[in-house]
N, C-alpha and C positions, 0 to 999 in steps of 0.2 A: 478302689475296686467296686464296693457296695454302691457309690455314686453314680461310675459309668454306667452299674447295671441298671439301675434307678433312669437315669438319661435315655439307654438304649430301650428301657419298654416305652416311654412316652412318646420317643422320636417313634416307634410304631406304632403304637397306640395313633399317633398323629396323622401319618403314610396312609393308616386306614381309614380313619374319617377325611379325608382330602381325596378318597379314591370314592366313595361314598357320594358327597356335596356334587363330585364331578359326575358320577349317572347321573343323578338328581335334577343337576340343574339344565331348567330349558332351552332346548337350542333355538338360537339365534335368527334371522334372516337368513335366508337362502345367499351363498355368497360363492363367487364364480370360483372354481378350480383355475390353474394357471392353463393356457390352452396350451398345445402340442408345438405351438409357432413360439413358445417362451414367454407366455406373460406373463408378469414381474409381480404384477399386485394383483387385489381384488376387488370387482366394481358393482357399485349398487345402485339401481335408479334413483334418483334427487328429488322427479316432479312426474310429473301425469304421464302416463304410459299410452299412446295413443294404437291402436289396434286398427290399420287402413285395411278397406275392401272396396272393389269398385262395381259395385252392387246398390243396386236402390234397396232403400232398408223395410226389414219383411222381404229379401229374398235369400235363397239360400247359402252365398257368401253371409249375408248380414248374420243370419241365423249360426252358420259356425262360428264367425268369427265372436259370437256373441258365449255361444257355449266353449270357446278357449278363453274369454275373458271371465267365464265362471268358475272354469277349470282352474282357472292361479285364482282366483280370489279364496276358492273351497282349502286351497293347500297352501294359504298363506304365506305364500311366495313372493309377494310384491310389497316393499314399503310405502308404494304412494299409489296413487289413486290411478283406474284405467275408464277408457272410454272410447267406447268403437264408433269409427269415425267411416261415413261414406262417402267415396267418390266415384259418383257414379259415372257411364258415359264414356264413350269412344276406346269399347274393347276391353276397357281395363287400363288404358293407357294415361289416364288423366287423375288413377290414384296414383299409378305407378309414378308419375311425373312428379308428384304433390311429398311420394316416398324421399323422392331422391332429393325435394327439396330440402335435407334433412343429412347432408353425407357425416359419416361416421357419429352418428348419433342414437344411439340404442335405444332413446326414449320412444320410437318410433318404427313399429312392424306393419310390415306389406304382408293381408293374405293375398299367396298366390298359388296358382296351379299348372297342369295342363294347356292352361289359355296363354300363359307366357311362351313357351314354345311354339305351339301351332299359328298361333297370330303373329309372330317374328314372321317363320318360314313363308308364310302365305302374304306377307309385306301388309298385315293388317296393325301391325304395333313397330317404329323404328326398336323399341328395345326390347329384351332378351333374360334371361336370369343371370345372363352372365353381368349386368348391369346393378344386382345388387346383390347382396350378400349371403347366399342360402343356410338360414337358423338349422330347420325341419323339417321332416315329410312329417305327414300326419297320419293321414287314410285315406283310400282312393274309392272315387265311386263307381264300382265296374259295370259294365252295360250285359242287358241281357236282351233278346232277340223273341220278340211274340208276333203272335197272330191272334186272328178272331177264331174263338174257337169252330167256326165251321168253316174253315180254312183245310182245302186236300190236305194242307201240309201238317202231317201228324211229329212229325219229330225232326231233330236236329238232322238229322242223315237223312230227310225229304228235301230240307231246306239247299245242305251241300250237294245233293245230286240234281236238283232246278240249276242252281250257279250255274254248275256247271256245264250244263246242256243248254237251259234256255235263262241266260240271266235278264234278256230286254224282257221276258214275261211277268215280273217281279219288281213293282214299285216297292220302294221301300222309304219310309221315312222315319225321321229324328228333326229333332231340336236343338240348335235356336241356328246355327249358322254352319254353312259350309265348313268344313278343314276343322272338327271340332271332333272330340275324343268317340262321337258316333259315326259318322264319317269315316274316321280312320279307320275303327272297327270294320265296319263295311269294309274299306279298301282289303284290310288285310285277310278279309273270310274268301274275299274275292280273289287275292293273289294267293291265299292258302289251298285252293281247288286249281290253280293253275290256270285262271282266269285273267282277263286284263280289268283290274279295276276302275277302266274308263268305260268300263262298258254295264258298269252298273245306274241303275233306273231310281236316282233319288229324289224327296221331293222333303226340302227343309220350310217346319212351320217354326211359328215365332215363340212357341213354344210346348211341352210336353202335353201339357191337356190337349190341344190339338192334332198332336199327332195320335193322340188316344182314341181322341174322336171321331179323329178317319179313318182310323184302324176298325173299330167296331162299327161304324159306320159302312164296311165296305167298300173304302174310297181307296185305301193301298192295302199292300197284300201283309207290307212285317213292318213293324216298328218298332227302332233300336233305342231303349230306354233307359234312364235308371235305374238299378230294380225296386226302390220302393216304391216308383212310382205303378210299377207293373199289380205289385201286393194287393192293394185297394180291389183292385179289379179281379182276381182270379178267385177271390170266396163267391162273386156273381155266377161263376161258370162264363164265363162272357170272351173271358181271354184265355189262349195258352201261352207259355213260355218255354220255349224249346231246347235254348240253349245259355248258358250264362259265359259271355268271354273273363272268367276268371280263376284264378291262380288254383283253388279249392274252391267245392262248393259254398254256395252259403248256409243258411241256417234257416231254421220258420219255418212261414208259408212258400219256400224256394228250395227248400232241402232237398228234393225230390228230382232239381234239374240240373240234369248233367253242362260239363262245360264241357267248352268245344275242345280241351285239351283231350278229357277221356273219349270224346266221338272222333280223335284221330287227326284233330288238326289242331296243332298251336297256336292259337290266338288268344292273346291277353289285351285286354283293350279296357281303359275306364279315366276317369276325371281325378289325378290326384289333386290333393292338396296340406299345401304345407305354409309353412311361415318366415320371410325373409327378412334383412333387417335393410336399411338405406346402405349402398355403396361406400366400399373405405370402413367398415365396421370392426374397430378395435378388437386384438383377440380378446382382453377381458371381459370386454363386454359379449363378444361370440359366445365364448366360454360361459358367461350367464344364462343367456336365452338357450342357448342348446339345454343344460341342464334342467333349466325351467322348463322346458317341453317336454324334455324327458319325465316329468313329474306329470304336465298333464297327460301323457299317453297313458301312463301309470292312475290317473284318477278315476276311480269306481264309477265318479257324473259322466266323464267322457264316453267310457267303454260302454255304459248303459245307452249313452248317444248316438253312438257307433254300430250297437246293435236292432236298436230301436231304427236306426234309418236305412240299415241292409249296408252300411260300408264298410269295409273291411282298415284293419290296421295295416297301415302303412311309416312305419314308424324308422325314421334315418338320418343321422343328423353325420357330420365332420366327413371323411376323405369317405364312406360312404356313399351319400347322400350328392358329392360331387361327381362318383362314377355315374350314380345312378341318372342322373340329368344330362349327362354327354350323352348314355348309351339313348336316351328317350330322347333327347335331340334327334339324334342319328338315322335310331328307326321314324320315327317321326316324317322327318324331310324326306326321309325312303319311298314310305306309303305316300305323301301330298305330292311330290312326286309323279310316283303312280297314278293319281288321279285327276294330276295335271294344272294341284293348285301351289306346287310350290313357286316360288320366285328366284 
C-alpha cells in the first residue's frame, strides 16, 4: 500500500512536468491543417518558394507582392527561401502562363487580381481564375472619384445629377486600360442614375500621374483614382474628392468623404488582390497557403501596409473566396457588357 502511494505521487509528480515541457517547448513550422476535401497528411515546402506577378519590378504588383513575401518571412512561416519573381507583359497573361507551368505545385504563387476577370471577359487574356487555384483575397484598392478643385462640381450629388442629365458634358478619366476596375466604376455610377453607360465620355491614359495631370490641368472634368494616389494632392488644395466607391469610409486624409453608398447609390468598385496557386493544387498544400495567408493578413507589417496605402482588408480564402469571384465574375461581365466591351 505504502509503495503504490509512493508510485502514484511520482506518476503525478511526472503528468505535471510533461504538461509544463509541453507549454514550454517551441512550436514548430507552420504545418497545413487537413483541408475540408479530406487531406490525409501534412505538407511543407522543400525548396524556394517563388512569389509571380506580371508587373515590371518597382511597380505596384512588384511592391505587394514583395510586402507578402516579408509578411511570411516576419512570422516565420516558411522553411526555405522566397523570391519574387517578374513576368511582365501581355496583361498579366505571360506570368500567368509561366504559373501554370508549374500544375499542382505549391512551390509557386500567382499574385492576381481584378485583371484576371475583366481581361477574360473583354477577350484580353484566353484564361480566367478558374484556371488556377484561388489561395486568398488580400485587400482591394477601392477607387475614389475627383475633381480640380475649381470644378462647379462641389459634391458627390453634383456629380450624380450631371450623369444624369448631361453625361456627354463630363470627360472623365482613369488609368491604364479600358474594362479595368475604373471603368467599371464608371459603368456602374452611370447605370446607378439610370443612365446608359455607353454614353459615358472617357479618356484612358497610360497611367495615373497622367490622369492627374489632366485633371488639374483642366484637360477632363473627374478622374477615377486610386485613393492614395488622390492623398498627395489634396494637402495642396489643388484636388477635391467627392465620392469614395467603397464598402465603408476610409480613414486619414479621406475620412471626411462620403461613399457613393451613403449619397444613395450602391456602387462598390476597386482593384482586388489576392494569391493563387498553379492549377490542380493538392488540398494539403491549399490547406498550407491559405493558413499562411491567413497569418499574413493577421501581420502588424501588413496591416501598417494596408493603411499606409489607403487599401482596405479584403481578406477570403476556401468556399468563401470562390462565391466571392463567381459573383465578381457576374457583375463584372454585367457592367463590360454595359459598356459594350464584353466579348
Amino acid at each position: 500500500m505504502l509503495k503504490n502511494k509512493y508510485l502514484h505521487k511520482h506518476l503525478a509528480e511526472l503528468a505535471v512536468l510533461l504538461s509544463i515541457l509541453c507549454a514550454l517547448w517551441p512550436a514548430g513550422p507552420l504545418r497545413a491543417q487537413p483541408a475540408a476535401t479530406g487531406a490525409s497528411s501534412a505538407w511543407l515546402p522543400t525548396k524556394n518558394i517563388e512569389i509571380i506577378h506580371g508587373s515590371a519590378p518597382g511597380g505596384s504588383n512588384d511592391k505587394r507582392a514583395r510586402e507578402i513575401e516579408k509578411a511570411l518571412a516576419e512570422t516565420k512561416l516558411i522553411p526555405t527561401s522566397m523570391t519574387v519573381v517578374s513576368k511582365a507583359g501581355g496583361g498579366g497573361s505571360i506570368s500567368m502562363a509561366y504559373a501554370n507551368t508549374h500544375p499542382g505545385d505549391g512551390h509557386y504563387l500567382l499574385l492576381g487580381g481584378s485583371t484576371m476577370i475583366s481581361n477574360h471577359i473583354i477577350g484580353a487574356s484566353k484564361m480566367n481564375y478558374t484556371d488556377f487555384t484561388p489561395i486568398a483575397s488580400l485587400m482591394n484598392d477601392y477607387i475614389v472619384f475627383a475633381v480640380n478643385s475649381e470644378s462647379p462640381l462641389q459634391t458627390g450629388k453634383d456629380l450624380l445629377d450631371r450623369l444624369k442629365t448631361k453625361p456627354q458634358s463630363l470627360s472623365i478619366g482613369f488609368a491604364s486600360a479600358f474594362g479595368n476596375s475604373r471603368h467599371i466604376g464608371a459603368g456602374m455610377l452611370m447605370r446607378a442614375v439610370g443612365g446608359n453607360p455607353r454614353d459615358l465620355k472617357v479618356v484612358v491614359f497610360k497611367g495615373s500621374a497622367e490622369a492627374i495631370s489632366a485633371l488639374l490641368g483642366g484637360h477632363i472634368d473627374v478622374a477615377i483614382l486610386g485613393a492614395i494616389n488622390s492623398v498627395v494632392h489634396l494637402g495642396g488644395g489643388k484636388m477635391r474628392v467627392l465620392a469614395a466607391a467603397t464598402p465603408r469610409r476610409f480613414h486619414g486624409a479621406l475620412a471626411h468623404v462620403p461613399t457613393w453608398k451613403e449619397l444613395g447609390v450602391d456602387v462598390v468598385s476597386g482593384s482586388w488582390g489576392g494569391v493563387f496557386g498553379p492549377r490542380n493544387l493538392p488540398a494539403a498544400q491549399l490547406a498550407y497557403w491559405e493558413e499562411a495567408m491567413r497569418r499574413v493578413a493577421q501581420n502588424p507589417g501588413w496591416k501598417a501596409d494596408l493603411e499606409r496605402n489607403y487599401w482596405l482588408d479584403d481578406f477570403a480564402v476556401g468556399a468563401q473566396l470562390r462565391k466571392e469571384l463567381e459573383k465578381d465574375y457576374a457583375e463584372t461581365r454585367k457592367v463590360l457588357a454595359d459598356v459594350g466591351l464584353a466579348k
